[in-house]
C-alpha positions in Angstrom: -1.3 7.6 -0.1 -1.4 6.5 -3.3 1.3 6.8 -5.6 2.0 6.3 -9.4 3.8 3.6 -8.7 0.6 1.6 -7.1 -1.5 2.8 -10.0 0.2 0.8 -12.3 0.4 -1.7 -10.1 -3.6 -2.1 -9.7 -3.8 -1.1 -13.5 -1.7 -4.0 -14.2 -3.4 -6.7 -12.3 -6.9 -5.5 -14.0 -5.3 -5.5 -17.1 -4.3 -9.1 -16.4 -7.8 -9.9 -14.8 -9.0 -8.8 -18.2 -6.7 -10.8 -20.6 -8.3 -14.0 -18.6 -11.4 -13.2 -18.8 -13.9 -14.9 -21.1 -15.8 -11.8 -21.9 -14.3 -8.5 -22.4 -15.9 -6.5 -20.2 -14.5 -2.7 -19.5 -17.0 -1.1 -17.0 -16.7 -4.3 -15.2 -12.8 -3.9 -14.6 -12.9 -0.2 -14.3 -14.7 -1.4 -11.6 -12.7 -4.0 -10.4 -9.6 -1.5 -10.3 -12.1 0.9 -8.4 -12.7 -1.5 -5.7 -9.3 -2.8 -5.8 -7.7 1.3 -4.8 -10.5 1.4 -2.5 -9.7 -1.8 -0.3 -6.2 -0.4 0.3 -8.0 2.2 2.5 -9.7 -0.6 4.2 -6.3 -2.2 5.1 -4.7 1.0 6.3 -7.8 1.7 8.7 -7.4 -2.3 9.7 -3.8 -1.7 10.6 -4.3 1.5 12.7 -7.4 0.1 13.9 -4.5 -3.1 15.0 -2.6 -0.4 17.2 -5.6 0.8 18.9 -6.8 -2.4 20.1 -3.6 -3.5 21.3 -3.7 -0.4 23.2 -6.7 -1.5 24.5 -6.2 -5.2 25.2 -2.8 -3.8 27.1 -5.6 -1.7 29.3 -8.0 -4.9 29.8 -4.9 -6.7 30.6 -3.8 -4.5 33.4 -7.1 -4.7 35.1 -7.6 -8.3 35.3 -4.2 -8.6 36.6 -5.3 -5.6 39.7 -8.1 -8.5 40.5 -5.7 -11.2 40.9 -6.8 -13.0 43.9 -2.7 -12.7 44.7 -1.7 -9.9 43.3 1.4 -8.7 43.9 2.0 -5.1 44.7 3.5 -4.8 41.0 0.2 -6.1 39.7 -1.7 -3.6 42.1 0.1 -0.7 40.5 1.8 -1.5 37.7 3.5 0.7 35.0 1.0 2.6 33.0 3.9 4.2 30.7 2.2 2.2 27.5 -1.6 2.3 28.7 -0.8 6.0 29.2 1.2 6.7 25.9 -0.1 10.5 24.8 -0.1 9.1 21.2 -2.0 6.0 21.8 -4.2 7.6 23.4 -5.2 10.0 21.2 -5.7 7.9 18.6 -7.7 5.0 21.1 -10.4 8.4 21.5 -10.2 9.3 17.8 -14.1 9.7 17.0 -13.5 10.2 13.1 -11.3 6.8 12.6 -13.7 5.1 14.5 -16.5 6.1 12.2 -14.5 5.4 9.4 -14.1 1.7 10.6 -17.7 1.4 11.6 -19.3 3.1 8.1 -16.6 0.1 6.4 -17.6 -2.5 8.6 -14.0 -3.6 9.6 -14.2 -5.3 13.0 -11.3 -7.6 12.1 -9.9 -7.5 15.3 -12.9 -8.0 17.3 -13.4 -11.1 15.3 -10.2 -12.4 14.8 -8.7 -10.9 18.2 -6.1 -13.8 18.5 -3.8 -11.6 16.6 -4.1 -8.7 19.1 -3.1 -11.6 21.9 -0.3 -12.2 19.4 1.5 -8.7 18.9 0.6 -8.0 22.4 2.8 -10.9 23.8 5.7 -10.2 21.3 5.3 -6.7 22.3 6.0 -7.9 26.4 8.6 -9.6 25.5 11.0 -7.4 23.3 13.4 -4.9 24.2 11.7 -1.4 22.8 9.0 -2.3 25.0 11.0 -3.0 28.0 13.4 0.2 27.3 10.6 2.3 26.8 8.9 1.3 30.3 11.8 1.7 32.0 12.2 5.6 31.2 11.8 7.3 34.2 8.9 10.1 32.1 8.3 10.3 28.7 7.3 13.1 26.3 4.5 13.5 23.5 7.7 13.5 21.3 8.8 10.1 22.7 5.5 8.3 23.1 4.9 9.1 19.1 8.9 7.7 18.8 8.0 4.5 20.4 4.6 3.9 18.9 6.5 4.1 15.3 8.9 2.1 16.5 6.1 -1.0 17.7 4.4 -0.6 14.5 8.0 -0.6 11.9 9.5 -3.5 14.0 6.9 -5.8 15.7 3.4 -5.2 13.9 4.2 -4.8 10.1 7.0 -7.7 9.8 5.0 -9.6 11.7 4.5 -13.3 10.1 1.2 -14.7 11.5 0.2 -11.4 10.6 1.2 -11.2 7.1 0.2 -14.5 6.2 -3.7 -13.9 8.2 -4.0 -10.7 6.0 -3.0 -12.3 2.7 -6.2 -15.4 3.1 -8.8 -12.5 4.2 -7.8 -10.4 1.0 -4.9 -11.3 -1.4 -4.8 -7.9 -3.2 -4.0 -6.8 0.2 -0.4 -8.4 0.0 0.7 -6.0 -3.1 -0.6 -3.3 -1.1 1.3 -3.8 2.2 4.3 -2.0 1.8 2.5 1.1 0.9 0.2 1.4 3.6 3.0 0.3 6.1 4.7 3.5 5.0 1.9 5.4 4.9 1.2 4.6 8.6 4.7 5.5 9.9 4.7 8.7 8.0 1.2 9.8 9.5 1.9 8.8 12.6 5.2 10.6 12.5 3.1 14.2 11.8 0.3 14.0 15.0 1.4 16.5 17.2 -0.6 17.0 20.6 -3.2 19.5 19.0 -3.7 17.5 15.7 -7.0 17.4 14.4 -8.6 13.6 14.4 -8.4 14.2 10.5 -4.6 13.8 10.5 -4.2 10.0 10.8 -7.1 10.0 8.1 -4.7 9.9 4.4 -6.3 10.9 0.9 -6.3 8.0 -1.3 -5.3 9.7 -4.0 -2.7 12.8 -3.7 -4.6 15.0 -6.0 -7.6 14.6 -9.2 -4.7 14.4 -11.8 -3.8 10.8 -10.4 -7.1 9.7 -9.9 -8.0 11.0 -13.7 -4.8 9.2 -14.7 -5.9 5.6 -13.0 -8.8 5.7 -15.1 -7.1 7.2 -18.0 -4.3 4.3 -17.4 -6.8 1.4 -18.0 -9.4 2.8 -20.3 -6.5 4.0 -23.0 -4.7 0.7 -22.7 -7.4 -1.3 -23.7 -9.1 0.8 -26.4 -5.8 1.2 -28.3 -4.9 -1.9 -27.3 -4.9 -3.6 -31.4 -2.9 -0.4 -31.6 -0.3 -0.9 -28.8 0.0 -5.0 -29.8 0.8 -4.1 -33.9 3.8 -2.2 -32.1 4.8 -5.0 -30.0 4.6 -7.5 -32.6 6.5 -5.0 -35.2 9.2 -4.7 -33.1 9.9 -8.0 -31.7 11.0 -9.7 -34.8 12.9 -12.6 -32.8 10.5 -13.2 -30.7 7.5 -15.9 -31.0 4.5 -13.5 -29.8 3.6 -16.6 -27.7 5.9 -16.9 -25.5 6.0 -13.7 -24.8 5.0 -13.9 -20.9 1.2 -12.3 -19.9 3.0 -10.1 -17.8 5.7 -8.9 -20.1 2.9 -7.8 -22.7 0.6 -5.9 -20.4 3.4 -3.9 -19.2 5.1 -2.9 -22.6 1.9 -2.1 -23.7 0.7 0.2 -20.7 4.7 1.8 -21.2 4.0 2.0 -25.1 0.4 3.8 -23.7 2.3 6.5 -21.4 4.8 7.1 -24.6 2.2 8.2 -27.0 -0.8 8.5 -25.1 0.1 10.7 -21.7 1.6 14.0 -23.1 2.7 14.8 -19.7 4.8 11.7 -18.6 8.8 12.2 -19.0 10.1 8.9 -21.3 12.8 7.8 -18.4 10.1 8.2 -15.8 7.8 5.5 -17.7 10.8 3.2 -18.5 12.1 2.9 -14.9 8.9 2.8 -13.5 8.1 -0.4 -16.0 11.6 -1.7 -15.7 11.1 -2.0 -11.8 7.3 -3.8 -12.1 9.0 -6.3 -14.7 11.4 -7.1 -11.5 8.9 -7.2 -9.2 5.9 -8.8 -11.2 7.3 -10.9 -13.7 10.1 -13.6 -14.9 14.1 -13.0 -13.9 15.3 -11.7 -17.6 11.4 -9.9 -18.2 13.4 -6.1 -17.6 16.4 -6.7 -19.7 13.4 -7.9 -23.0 11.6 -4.9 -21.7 14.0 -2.5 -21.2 15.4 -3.4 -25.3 12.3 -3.1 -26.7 11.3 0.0 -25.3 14.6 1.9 -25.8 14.2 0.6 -29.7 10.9 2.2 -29.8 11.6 5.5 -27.8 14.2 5.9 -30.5 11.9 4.8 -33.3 9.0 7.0 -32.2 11.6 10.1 -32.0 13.0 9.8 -35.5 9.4 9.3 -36.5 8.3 13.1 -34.2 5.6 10.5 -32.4 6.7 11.5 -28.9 4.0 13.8 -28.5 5.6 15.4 -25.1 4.7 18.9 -23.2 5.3 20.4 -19.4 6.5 18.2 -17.8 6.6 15.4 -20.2 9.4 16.9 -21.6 12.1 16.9 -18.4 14.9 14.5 -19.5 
């Protein structure tokens, strides 16, 4: 679930967490970036756990409708295509995510279920919904199509959503287009005989990105007199205090991967710095960054400093 990408993302932000900070404290932002990976699991379980209980409230809706005290024949026996998706289904009687939720203490939705009200009424009202319960049957295949389709175009764009996430947990926000991705791709792999494991992701893809998380922050701050002398040498027209937060904790962590990580190819770094200066930082932050580091790449290979092996070495 995680990728590189989001590693230097979250080693970024405690990089920056630390450069504010009063007291220097490593363990306590090894820490910090520990937590930080950890509650994105929490907000993909909250935005699975989001599907189910719509699922559910659609169910509880039905029923009170049936008791009407004039209830039409529609409400007497109305359309169970979504109530009765195969896909929502399974994952509304999915022991192991329920556990998951339970042993994290995430009852958002049972707290907060005006957002379940929410998606439930947009979901009435659009057209995938109304398309879909018009089919005359339906397959596994076409119940899992549909579901992907409610969560890519009415749950994760969804505003009131969005904005309720980023007040309960404001790391959340950076996370958010990872998990939403995460989600659709998981769903998109639960076949009718999938284990309740499926729609449960690693957090990390294997040990080497988890070692290189840690690796990521704990080398970038003890070399980190190291990695500013070679900021400040190479920056000559630059006054080193205007140099934006940002700008500095992201040439250093590049500057890091060049002669720290052995196994990193130079472009990947630089692209992968380039786009967080876009993201993360001021408007002309990647153009700075992107001429510093191709003066030191240069630099550090006339100088044999580019300590590069495996795959370090592709071009």
């Amino acid at each position: 679930m995680l990728n590189r990408r989001h590693i230097r993302i979250k080693v970024m932000q405690a990089l920056y967490a630390l450069s504010q900070a009063e007291n220097h404290n490593l363990q306590k932002e090894e820490k910090f970036l520990r937590v930080s990976i950890a509650q994105m699991y929490d907000l993909y379980l909250v935005m699975v756990d989001l599907i189910v209980e719509v699922h559910a409230y659609a169910i509880e809706y039905q029923e009170k409708v049936q008791q009407k005290l004039l209830a039409t024949d529609e409400d007497k026996n109305p359309n169970r295509r979504f109530v009765e998706n195969e896909l929502l289904v399974k994952l509304a009687n999915n022991e192991e995510l329920q556990r998951e939720l339970e042993r994290r203490k995430l009852n958002n939705w049972r707290l907060d279920s005006e957002y379940v009200n929410i998606i439930f009424a947009e979901l009435l009202e659009s057209d995938i919904y109304k398309i879909y319960m018009e089919k005359p049957q339906s397959s596994f295949k076409e119940d899992r199509a549909f579901v992907i389709e409610f969560f890519s175009e009415l749950i994760a764009p969804n505003e009131k959503l969005y904005d309720y996430l980023e007040d309960y947990r404001l790391t959340w926000m950076d996370d958010f287009p990872v998990i939403n991705t995460t989600i659709v791709k998981k769903l998109g792999k639960i076949k009718p005989n999938s284990p309740e494991t499926s729609i449960l992701p690693k957090l990390y893809k294997d040990e080497e990105d988890e070692q290189f998380a840690r690796n990521l922050l704990r080398r970038s701050v003890e070399n980190d007199g190291m990695l500013e002398a070679e900021i400040n040498g190479n920056t000559p027209n630059w006054d080193q205090d205007r140099i934006a937060i940002i700008d500095k904790i992201l040439l250093k962590m590049a500057l890091g991967e060049f002669l720290l990580f052995s196994s990193i190819p130079i472009k990947v770094t630089i692209n992968e710095y380039l786009e967080l200066a876009k993201e993360y930082s001021t408007p002309k932050s990647s153009i700075f960054i992107n001429g510093v580091l191709d003066r030191l790449v240069k630099q550090y290979a006339n100088d044999n400093r580019l300590n590069k092996m495996g795959r370090g070495l592709v071009e």
